[in-house]
C-alpha positions as CSV (number, residue, x, y, z in Angstrom):
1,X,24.5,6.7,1.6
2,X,23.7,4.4,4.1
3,X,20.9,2.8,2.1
4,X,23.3,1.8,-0.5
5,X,26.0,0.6,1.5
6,X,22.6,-2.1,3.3
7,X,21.3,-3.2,0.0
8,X,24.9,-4.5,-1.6
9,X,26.0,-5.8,1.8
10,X,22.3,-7.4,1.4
11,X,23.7,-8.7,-2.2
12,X,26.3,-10.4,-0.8
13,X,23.9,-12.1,2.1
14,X,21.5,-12.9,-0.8
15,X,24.4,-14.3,-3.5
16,X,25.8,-16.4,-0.1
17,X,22.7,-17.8,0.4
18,X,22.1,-18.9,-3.4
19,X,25.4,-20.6,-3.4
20,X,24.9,-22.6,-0.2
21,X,21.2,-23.4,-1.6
22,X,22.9,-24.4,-5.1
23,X,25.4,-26.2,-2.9
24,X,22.4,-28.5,-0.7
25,X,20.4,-29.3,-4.1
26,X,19.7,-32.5,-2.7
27,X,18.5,-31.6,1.3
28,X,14.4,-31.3,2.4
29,X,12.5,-28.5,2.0
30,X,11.9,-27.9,5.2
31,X,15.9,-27.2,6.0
32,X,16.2,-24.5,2.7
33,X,13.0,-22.7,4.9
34,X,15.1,-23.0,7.8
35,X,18.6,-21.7,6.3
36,X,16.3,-19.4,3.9
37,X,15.0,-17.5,7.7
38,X,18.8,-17.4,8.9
39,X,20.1,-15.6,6.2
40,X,16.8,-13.3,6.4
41,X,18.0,-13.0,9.8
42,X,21.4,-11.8,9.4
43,X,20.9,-9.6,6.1
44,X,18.3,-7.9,9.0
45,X,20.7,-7.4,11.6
46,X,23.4,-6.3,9.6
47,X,20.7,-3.4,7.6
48,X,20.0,-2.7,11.8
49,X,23.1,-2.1,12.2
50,X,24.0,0.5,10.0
51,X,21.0,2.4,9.8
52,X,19.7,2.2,12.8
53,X,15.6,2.1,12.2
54,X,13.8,-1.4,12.7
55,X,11.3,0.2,9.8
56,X,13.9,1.2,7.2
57,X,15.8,-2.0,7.7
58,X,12.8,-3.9,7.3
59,X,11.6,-2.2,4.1
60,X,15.3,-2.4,2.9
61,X,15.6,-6.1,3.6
62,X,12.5,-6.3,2.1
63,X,12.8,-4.5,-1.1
64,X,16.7,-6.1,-1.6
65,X,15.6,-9.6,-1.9
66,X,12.8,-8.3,-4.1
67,X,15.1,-7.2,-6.5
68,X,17.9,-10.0,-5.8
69,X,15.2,-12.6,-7.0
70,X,13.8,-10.9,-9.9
71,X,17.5,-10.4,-11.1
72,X,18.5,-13.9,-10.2
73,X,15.4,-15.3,-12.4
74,X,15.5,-13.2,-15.3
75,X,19.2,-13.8,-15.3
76,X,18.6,-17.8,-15.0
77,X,15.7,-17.3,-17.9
78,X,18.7,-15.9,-20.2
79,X,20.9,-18.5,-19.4
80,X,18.7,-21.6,-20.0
């Protein structure tokens, strides 16, 4: 149960940090990278906090922005 209670929590991280990157169209690379690691960061701390396990967080984190991006594309393919 905990698993599933990480990966939406992870949703939400991932959805804030599409909207803010929708939001700063216009900034440099370099600055999405940055705010692209900070959001990594906390959708990491958060999974470490409720599961407890740097590994299972990791592979969580991991595998929930896997499957945020494949949605958010194949969603975006759709819609254009």
């Amino acid at each position: 149960m905990k698993v599933y209670i990480v990966v939406i929590l992870q949703f939400i991280i991932w959805s804030g940090y599409t909207f803010i990157e929708w939001l700063s169209k216009h900034d440099q690379l370099i600055y999405k990278v940055i705010m692209f690691f900070v959001f990594f960061y906390l959708a990491f701390l958060l999974g470490n906090q409720v599961t407890k396990s740097v590994r299972k967080t990791l592979f969580i984190t991991s595998l929930s922005l896997v499957i945020y991006t494949s949605i958010h594309y194949t969603m975006e393919l759709f819609i254009h």
